[in-house]
KEKE-3310 file (N, C-alpha, C; in steps of 0.2 Angstrom, whole numbers, plus 5000, padded with zeros to 4 digits):
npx = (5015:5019:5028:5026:5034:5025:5031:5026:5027:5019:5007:4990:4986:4993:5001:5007:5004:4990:4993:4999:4990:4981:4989:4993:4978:4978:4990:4983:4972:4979:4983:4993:5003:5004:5017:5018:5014:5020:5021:5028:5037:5028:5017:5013:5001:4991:4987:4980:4964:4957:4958:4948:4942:4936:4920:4919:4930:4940:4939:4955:4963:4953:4951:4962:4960:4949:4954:4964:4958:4948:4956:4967:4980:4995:5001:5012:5015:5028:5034:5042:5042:5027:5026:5034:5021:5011:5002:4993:4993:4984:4992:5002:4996:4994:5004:5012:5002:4992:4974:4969:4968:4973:4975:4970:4959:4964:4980:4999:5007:5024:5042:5058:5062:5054:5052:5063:5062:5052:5058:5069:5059:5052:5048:5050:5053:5046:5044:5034:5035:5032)
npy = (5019:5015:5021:5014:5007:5001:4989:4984:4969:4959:4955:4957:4943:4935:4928:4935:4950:4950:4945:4957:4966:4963:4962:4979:4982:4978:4983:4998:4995:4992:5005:5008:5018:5018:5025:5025:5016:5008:5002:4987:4983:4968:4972:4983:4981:4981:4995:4995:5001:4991:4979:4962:4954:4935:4932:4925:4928:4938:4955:4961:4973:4983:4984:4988:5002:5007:5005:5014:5026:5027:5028:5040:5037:5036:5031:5023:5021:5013:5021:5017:5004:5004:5007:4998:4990:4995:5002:5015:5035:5048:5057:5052:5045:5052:5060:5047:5046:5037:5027:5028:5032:5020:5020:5016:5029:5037:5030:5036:5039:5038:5038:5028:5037:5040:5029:5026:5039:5034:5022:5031:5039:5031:5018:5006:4997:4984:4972:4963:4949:4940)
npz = (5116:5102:5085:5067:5053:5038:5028:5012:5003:4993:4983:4981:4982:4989:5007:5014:5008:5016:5029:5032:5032:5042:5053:5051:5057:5070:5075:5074:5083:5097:5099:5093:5082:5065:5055:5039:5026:5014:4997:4988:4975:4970:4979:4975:4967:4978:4978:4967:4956:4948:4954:4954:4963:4966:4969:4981:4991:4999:4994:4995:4992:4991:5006:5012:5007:5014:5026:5026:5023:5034:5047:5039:5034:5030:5013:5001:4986:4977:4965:4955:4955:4953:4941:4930:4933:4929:4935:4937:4944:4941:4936:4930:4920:4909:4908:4901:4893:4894:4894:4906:4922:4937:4951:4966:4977:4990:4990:4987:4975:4976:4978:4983:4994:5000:5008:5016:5024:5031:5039:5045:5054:5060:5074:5072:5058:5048:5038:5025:5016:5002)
capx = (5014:5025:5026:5027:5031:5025:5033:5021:5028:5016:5002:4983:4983:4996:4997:5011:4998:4985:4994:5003:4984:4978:4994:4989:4973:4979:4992:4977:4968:4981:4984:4999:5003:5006:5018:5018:5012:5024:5019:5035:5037:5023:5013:5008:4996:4985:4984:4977:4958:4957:4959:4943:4944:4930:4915:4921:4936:4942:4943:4960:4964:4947:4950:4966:4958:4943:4958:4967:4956:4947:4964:4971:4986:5001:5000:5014:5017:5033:5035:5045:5039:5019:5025:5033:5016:5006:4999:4999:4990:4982:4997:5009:4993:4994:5013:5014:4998:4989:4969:4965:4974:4971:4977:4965:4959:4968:4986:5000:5013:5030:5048:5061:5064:5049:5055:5071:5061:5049:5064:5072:5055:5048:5051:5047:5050:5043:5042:5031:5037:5028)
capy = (5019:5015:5020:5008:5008:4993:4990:4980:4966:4955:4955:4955:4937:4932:4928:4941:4956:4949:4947:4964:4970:4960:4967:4984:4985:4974:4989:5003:4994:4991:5012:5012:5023:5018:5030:5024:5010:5008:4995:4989:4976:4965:4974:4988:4978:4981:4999:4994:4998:4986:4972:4961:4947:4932:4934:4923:4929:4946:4961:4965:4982:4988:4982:4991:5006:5007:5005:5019:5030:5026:5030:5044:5033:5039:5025:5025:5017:5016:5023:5013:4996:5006:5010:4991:4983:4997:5006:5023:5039:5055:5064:5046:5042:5058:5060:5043:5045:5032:5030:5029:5029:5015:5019:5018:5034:5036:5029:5040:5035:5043:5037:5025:5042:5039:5023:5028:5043:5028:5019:5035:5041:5025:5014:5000:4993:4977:4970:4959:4946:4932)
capz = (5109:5097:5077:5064:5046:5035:5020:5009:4996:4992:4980:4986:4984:4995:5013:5016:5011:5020:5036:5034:5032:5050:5055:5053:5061:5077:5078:5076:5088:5101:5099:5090:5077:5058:5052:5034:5023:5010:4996:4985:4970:4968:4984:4972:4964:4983:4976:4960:4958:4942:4954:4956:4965:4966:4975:4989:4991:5003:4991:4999:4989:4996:5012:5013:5004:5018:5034:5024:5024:5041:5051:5038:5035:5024:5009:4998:4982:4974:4957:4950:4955:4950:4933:4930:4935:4926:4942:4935:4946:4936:4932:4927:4914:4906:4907:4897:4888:4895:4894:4913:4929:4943:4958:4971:4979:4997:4988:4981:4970:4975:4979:4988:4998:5007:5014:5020:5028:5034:5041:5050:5058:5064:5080:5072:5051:5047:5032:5026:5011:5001)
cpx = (5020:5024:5030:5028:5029:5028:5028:5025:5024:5010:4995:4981:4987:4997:5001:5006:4995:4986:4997:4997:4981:4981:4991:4982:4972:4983:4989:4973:4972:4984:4990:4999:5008:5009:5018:5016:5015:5022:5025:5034:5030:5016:5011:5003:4988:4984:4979:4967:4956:4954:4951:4942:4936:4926:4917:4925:4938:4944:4950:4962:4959:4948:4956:4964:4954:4949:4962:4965:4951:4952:4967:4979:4991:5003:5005:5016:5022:5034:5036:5043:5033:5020:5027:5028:5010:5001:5001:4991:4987:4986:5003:5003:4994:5002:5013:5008:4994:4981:4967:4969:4968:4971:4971:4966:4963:4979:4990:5005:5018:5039:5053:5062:5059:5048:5057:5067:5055:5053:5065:5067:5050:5052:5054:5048:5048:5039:5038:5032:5033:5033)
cpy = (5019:5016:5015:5011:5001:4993:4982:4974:4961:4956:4954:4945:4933:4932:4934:4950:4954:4949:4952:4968:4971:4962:4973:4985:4981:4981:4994:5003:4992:5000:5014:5015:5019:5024:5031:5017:5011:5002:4996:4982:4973:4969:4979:4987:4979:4990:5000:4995:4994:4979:4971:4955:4943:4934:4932:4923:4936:4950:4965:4971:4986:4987:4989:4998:5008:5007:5013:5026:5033:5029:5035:5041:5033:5031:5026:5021:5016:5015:5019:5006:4995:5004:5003:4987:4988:4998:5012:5030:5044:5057:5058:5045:5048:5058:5056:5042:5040:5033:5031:5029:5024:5014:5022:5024:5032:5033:5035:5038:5041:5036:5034:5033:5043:5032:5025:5032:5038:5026:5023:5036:5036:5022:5009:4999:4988:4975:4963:4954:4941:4928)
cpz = (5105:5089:5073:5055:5044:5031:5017:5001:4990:4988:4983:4987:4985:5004:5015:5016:5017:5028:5039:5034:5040:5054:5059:5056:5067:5079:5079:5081:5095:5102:5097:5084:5070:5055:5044:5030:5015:5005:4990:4981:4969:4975:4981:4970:4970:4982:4970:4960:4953:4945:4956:4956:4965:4971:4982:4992:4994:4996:4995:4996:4992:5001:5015:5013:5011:5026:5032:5024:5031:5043:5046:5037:5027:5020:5002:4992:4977:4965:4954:4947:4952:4943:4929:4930:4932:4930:4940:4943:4939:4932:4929:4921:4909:4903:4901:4893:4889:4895:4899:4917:4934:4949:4960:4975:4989:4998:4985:4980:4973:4976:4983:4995:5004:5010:5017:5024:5034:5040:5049:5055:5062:5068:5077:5062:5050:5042:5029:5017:5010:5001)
residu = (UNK:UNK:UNK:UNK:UNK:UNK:UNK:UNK:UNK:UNK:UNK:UNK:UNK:UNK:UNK:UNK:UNK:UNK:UNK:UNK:UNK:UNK:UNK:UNK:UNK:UNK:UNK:UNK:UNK:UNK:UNK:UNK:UNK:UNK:UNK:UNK:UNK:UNK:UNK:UNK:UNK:UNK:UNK:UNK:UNK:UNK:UNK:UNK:UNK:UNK:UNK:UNK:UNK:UNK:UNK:UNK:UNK:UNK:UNK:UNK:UNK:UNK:UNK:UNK:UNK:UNK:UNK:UNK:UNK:UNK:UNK:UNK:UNK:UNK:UNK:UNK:UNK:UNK:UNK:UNK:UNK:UNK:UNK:UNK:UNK:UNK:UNK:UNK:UNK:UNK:UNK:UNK:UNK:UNK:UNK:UNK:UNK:UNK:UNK:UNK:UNK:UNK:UNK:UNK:UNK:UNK:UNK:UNK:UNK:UNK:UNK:UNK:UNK:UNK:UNK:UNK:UNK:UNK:UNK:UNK:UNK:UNK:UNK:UNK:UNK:UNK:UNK:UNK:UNK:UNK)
# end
């Protein structure tokens, strides 16, 4: 068994998420271990619960959201890129006044520090780019 981090760049409606989703649940189901699911630049938008894609079309936010919390799986969304793309949590809408927050439940917004920590404590990085 080997761990993995993901790093996530991609938006939900690129193949890059999508294959880093198909990814993850081929490595859950081969019994490896996901140590972190990192989403960076345009991949934050897969924490977003705003998004609402067409009927025929994979809700990938949800999908993500529903593996995430199945498996317990440390979901990190970087601040910086969040707050740029207008991804805020409870305690960023308040901070900056905003009227709602959007991060989907099972996501938490923090900081490059938990890549790096990703990086160090995993076997395995691999990143997933549009």
């Amino acid at each position: 068994m080997q761990s993995f981090t993901l790093v996530v760049y991609g938006s939900p409606d690129t193949q890059a998420a999508s294959t880093a989703y198909n990814f993850a649940q081929a490595l859950l189901k081969a019994g490896h271990q996901i140590y972190r699911l990192f989403f960076y630049q345009d991949g934050v938008f897969n924490a977003c619960s705003f998004n609402t894609p067409p009927q025929d079309e994979e809700n990938l936010p949800a999908s993500w959201q529903t593996l995430i919390q199945e498996y317990d799986l440390d979901a990190v969304v970087c601040v910086a890129s969040a707050l740029k793309r207008g991804i805020v949590n409870d305690a960023e809408a308040e901070r900056y006044d905003l009227a709602a927050s959007n991060l989907r439940k099972g996501f938490e917004i923090s900081g490059l520090g938990q890549l790096i920590d990703g990086v160090i404590q995993s076997d395995r990085v691999i990143n997933f780019l549009p």
